[in-house]
C-alpha distance (Angstrom), angle and dihedral (degrees) to the residues before:
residue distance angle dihedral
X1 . . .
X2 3.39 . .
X3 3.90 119.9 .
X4 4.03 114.0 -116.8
X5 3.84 109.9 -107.4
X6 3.90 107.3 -105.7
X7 3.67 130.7 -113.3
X8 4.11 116.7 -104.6
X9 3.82 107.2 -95.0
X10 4.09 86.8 -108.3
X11 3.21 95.6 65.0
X12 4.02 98.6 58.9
X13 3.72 99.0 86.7
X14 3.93 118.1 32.6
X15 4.28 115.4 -169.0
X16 3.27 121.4 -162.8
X17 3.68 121.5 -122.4
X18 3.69 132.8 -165.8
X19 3.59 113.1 -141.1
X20 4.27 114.9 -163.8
X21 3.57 122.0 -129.9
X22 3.61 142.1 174.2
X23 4.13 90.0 -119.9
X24 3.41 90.8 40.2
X25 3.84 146.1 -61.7
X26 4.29 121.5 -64.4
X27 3.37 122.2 -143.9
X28 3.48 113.7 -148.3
X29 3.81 142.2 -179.7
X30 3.77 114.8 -131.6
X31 3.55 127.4 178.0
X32 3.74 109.0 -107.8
X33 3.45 101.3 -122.5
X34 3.84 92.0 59.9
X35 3.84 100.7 40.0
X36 3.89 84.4 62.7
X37 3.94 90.5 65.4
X38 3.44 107.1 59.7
X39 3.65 122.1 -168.6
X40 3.72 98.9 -98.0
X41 3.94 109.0 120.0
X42 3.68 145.8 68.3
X43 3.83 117.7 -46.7
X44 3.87 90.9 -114.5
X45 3.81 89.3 66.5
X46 3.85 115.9 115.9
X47 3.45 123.9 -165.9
X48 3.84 124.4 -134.2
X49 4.12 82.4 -132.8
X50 3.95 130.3 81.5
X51 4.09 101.1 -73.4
X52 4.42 82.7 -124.3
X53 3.72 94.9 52.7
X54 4.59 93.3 61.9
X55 3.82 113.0 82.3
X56 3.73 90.5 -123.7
X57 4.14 117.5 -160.8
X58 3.89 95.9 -129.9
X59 3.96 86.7 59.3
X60 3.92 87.0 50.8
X61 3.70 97.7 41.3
X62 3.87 89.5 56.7
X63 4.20 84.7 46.0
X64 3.48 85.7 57.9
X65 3.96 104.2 38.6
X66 4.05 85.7 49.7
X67 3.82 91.7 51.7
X68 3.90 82.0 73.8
X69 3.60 93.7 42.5
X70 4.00 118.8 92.9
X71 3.53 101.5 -123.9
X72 3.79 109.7 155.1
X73 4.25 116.0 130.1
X74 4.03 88.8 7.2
X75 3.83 111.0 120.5
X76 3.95 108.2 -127.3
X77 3.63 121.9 -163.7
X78 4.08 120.5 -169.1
X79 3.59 131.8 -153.3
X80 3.66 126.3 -144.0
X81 3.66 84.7 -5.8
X82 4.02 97.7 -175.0
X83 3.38 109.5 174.3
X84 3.76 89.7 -4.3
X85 4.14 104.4 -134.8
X86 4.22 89.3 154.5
X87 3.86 86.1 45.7
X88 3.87 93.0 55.5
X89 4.10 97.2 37.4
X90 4.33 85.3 51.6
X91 3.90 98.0 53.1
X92 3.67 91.7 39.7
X93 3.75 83.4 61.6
X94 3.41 92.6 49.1
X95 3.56 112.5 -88.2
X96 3.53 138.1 142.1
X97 4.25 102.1 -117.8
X98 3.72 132.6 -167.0
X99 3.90 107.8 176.8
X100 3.59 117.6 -158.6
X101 3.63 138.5 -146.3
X102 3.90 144.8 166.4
X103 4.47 85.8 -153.3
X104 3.33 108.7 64.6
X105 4.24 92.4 -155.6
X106 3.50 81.8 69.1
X107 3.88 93.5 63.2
X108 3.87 98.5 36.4
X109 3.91 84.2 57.8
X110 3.60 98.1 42.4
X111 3.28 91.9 51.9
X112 3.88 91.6 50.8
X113 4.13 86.2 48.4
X114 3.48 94.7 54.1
X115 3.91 94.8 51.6
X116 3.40 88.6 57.7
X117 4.08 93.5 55.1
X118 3.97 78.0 55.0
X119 4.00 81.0 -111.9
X120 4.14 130.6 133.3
X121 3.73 124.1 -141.3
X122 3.73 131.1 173.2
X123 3.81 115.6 -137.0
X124 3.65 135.8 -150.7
X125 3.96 127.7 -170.1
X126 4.21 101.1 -144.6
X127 3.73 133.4 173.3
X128 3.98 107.6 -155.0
X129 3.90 87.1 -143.3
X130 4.14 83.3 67.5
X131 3.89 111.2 30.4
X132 3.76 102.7 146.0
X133 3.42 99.4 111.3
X134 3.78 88.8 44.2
X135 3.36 99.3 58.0
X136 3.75 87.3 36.5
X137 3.71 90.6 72.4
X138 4.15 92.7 56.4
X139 2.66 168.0 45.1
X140 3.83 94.2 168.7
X141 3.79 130.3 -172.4
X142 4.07 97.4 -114.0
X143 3.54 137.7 -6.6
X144 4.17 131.6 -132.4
X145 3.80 130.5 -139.6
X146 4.07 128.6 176.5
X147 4.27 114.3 -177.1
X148 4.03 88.3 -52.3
X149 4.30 82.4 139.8
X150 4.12 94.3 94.4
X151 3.76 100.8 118.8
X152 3.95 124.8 48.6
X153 3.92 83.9 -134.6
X154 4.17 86.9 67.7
X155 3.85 88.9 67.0
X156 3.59 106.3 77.1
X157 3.66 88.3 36.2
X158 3.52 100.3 55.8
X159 4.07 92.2 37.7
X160 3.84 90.0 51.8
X161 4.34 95.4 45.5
X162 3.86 98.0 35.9
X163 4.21 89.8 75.6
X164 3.92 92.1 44.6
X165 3.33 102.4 57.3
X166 4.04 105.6 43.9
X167 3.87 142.9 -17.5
X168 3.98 90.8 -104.5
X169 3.33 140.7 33.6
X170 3.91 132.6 179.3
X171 3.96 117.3 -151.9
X172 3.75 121.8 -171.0
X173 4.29 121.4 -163.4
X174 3.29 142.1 159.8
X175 3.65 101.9 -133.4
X176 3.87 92.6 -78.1
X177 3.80 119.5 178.5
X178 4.00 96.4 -93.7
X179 4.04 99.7 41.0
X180 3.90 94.2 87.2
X181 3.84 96.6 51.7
X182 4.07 81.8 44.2
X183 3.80 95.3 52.2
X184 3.77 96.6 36.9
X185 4.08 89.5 64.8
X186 3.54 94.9 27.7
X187 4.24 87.5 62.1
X188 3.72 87.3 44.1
X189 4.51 88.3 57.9
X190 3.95 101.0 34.1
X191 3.55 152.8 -8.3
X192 3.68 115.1 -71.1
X193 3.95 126.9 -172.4
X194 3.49 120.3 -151.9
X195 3.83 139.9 -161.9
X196 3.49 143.5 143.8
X197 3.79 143.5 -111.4
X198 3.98 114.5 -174.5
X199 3.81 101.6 -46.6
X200 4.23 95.1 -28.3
X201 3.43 116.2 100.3
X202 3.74 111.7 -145.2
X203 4.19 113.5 -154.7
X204 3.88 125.4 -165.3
X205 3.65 116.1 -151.2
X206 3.35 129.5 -159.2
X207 3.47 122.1 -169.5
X208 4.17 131.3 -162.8
């Protein structure tokens, strides 16, 4: 008989953490490893963890700016969702929510997070290389981004899905390496609002 493949070493001992938030506090599981680097350093910092398993402050900046956002019957779609804090804070306004990600440990514990906020999201595992059947399932009403711009190869990815998929989008970074080439062609295509929250910049697009 063969032996059942083992689980990666981060995910042997989940904490609970209690994230803060103007509708109300999250409680989320968090794999112990990760919750023990908080997101407190420069933007070049890179974890020795899965990128989706940190509580990054660009995914809870957008929690918070979309706590003051009326969101209830919109359909919200997320990209590279990780641990999915924007995800949770839209349905528990009352929208419809499918959270993406390329990992899918990310949506098995997301999905476990948000029955424990007494919430329901639908999950989807996508590659941006291959997002036909993504955008097949839209259009939807607005679309959610948290620091996904890491890699100049994201750029043209993200600038050719965003427009598919829904006739706004709101994209939250830190100022990683990526987000300047991003914004620079993204100002050239549409109108983009910008604003900060700490040291995250939060941009609404707006495409047509």
């Amino acid at each position: 008989m063969t032996a059942p493949p083992s689980e990666p070493a981060w995910l042997d001992e989940l904490v609970t953490e209690t994230v803060p938030l103007p509708g109300g506090d999250l409680e989320l599981l968090q794999p112990r490893e990760s919750a023990e680097l908080p997101d407190e350093c420069q933007v070049e910092w890179a974890p020795m963890v899965p990128y989706w398993s940190v509580l990054w402050r660009s995914g809870l900046a957008l929690a918070r700016e979309l706590s003051s956002r009326p969101l209830d019957g919109l359909s919200v779609v997320e990209l590279g969702c990780g641990l999915g804090v924007p995800s949770l804070v839209a349905r528990r306004a009352g929208a419809s929510v499918l959270a993406t990600d390329a990992w899918p440990e990310a949506l098995e514990l997301l999905a476990e997070n948000a029955g424990r906020n007494g919430l329901e999201i639908e999950t989807a595992e996508v590659d941006w290389a291959t997002p036909d059947k993504l955008v097949a399932r839209g259009p939807f009403d607005l679309v959610l981004a948290a620091d996904v711009l890491y890699e100049r190869q994201s750029v043209a990815r993200l600038l050719g899905l965003l427009p598919r998929l829904a006739p706004e989008a709101i994209v939250a970074d830190p100022g990683r390496p990526a987000a300047d080439a991003f914004l620079a062609e993204a100002r050239r295509r549409w109108r983009i609002e910008t604003h900060t929250r700490g040291v995250v910049r939060i941009h609404a697009l707006a495409f047509g």
